[in-house]
C-alpha positions, 0 to 999 in steps of 0.5 A: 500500500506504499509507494515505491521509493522510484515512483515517489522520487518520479513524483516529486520531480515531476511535479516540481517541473510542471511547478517550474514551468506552468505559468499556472504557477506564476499567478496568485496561489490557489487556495482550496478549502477543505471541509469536513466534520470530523474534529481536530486530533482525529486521524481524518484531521491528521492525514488533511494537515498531512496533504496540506503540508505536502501540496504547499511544499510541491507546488512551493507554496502556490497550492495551498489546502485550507483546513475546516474541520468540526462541519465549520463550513456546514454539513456535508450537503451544505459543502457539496451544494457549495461545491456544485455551485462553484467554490472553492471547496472539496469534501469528504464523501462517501460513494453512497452519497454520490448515488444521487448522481450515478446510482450504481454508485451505491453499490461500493457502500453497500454492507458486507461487500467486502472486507479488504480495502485493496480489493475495493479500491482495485475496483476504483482503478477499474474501467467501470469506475472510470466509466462512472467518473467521466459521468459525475464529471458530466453532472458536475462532480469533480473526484479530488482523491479516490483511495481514503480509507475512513475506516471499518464501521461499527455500532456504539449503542447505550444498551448492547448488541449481540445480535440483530433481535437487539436492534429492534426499536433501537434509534440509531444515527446514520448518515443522510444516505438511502443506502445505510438508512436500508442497511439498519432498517434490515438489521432490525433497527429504526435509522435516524438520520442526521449530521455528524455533528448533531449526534453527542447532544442526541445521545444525551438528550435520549433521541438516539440510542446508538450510532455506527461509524469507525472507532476513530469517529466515535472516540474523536467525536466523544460519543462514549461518554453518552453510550457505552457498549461497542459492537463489532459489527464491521458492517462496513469497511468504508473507502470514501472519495474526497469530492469538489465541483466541476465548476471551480475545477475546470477554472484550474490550469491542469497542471494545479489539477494534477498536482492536486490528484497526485498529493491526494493519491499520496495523502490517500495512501497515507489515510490507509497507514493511519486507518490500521494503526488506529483501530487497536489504540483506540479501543484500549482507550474507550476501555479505559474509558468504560466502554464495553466491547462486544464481538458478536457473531457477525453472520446473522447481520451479514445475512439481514442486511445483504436483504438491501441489494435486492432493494435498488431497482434503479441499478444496472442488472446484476449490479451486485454480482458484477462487483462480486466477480470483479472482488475475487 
C-alpha cells in the first residue's frame, strides 16, 4: 500500500517541473478549502494537515489546502451544494452519497461487500469506475482523491448488541444516505438520520440510542461518554472519495489539477497507514474509558442486511454480482 521509493522520487520531480514551468504557477496561489466534520486530533484531521503540508511544499507554496474541520463550513450537503455551485471547496464523501448522481454508485457502500480495502479500491482503478467518473464529471462532480480509507464501521449503542433481535426499536444515527438508512432498517433497527455533528447532544438528550461509524469517529467525536457498549459489527469497511465541483475545477490550469490528484493519491495512501494503526489504540482507550466491547457473531447481520441489494431497482442488472466477480 506504499509507494515505491522510484515512483515517489518520479513524483516529486515531476511535479516540481510542471511547478517550474506552468505559468499556472506564476499567478496568485490557489487556495482550496477543505471541509469536513470530523474534529481536530482525529486521524481524518491528521492525514488533511498531512496533504496540506505536502501540496504547499510541491507546488512551493502556490497550492495551498485550507483546513475546516468540526462541519465549520456546514454539513456535508451544505459543502457539496457549495461545491456544485462553484467554490472553492472539496469534501469528504462517501460513494453512497454520490448515488444521487450515478446510482450504481451505491453499490461500493453497500454492507458486507467486502472486507479488504485493496480489493475495493482495485475496483476504483477499474474501467467501470472510470466509466462512472467521466459521468459525475458530466453532472458536475469533480473526484479530488479516490483511495481514503475512513475506516471499518461499527455500532456504539447505550444498551448492547449481540445480535440483530437487539436492534429492534433501537434509534440509531446514520448518515443522510438511502443506502445505510436500508442497511439498519434490515438489521432490525429504526435509522435516524442526521449530521455528524448533531449526534453527542442526541445521545444525551435520549433521541438516539446508538450510532455506527469507525472507532476513530466515535472516540474523536466523544460519543462514549453518552453510550457505552461497542459492537463489532464491521458492517462496513468504508473507502470514501474526497469530492469538489466541476465548476471551480475546470477554472484550474491542469497542471494545479494534477498536482492536486497526485498529493491526494499520496495523502490517500497515507489515510490507509493511519486507518490500521488506529483501530487497536483506540479501543484500549474507550476501555479505559468504560466502554464495553462486544464481538458478536457477525453472520446473522451479514445475512439481514445483504436483504438491501435486492432493494435498488434503479441499478444496472446484476449490479451486485458484477462487483462480486470483479472482488475475487
Amino acid at each position: 500500500m506504499k509507494l515505491s521509493s522510484l515512483v515517489k522520487s518520479i513524483l516529486a520531480v515531476g511535479t516540481l517541473a510542471i511547478g517550474l514551468t506552468s505559468p499556472a504557477f506564476a499567478q496568485d496561489p490557489v487556495t482550496l478549502k477543505v471541509a469536513y466534520e470530523n474534529h481536530p486530533g482525529e486521524p481524518l484531521d491528521k492525514v488533511m494537515h498531512h496533504w496540506a503540508d505536502l501540496l504547499k511544499d510541491r507546488s512551493q507554496g502556490q497550492i495551498l489546502l485550507e483546513l475546516y474541520p468540526s462541519s465549520q463550513l456546514g454539513a456535508k450537503n451544505d459543502v457539496m451544494e457549495q461545491a456544485m455551485m462553484g467554490m472553492n471547496v472539496i469534501t469528504l464523501s462517501d460513494v453512497a452519497f454520490l448515488a444521487d448522481y450515478e446510482p450504481d454508485l451505491g453499490v461500493l457502500f453497500g454492507p458486507y461487500l467486502s472486507s479488504d480495502p485493496d480489493k475495493l479500491f482495485k475496483i476504483y482503478e477499474s474501467d467501470w469506475f472510470k466509466s462512472k467518473e467521466e459521468a459525475l464529471k458530466k453532472k458536475g462532480v469533480h473526484l479530488v482523491m479516490t483511495n481514503y480509507l475512513y475506516g471499518v464501521r461499527q455500532l456504539l449503542a447505550k444498551k448492547p448488541v449481540l445480535t440483530p433481535d437487539d436492534l429492534k426499536g433501537m434509534k440509531v444515527r446514520v448518515p443522510s444516505n438511502v443506502m445505510q438508512i436500508k442497511t439498519f432498517e434490515a438489521m432490525g433497527a429504526s435509522p435516524t438520520p442526521m449530521p455528524l455533528g448533531d449526534v453527542y447532544p442526541a445521545l444525551t438528550q435520549g433521541m438516539i440510542d446508538g450510532v455506527e461509524n469507525p472507532i476513530s469517529v466515535l472516540y474523536g467525536q466523544k460519543l462514549h461518554e453518552q453510550a457505552k457498549y461497542l459492537s463489532m459489527i464491521s458492517y462496513i469497511t468504508n473507502t470514501s472519495v474526497w469530492v469538489g465541483g466541476e465548476a471551480f475545477f475546470s477554472t484550474l490550469d491542469p497542471a494545479v489539477v494534477k498536482m492536486i490528484h497526485e498529493t491526494g493519491y499520496e495523502a490517500g495512501l497515507y489515510s490507509q497507514k493511519v486507518a490500521m494503526q488506529e483501530d487497536e489504540r483506540l479501543i484500549e482507550q474507550m476501555k479505559a474509558a468504560g466502554v464495553e466491547v462486544i464481538y458478536p457473531d457477525v453472520a446473522p447481520f451479514r445475512e439481514k442486511a445483504l436483504q438491501v441489494y435486492g432493494q435498488f431497482p434503479e441499478w444496472s442488472p446484476n449490479l451486485y454480482e458484477t462487483i462480486q466477480e470483479q472482488l475475487k
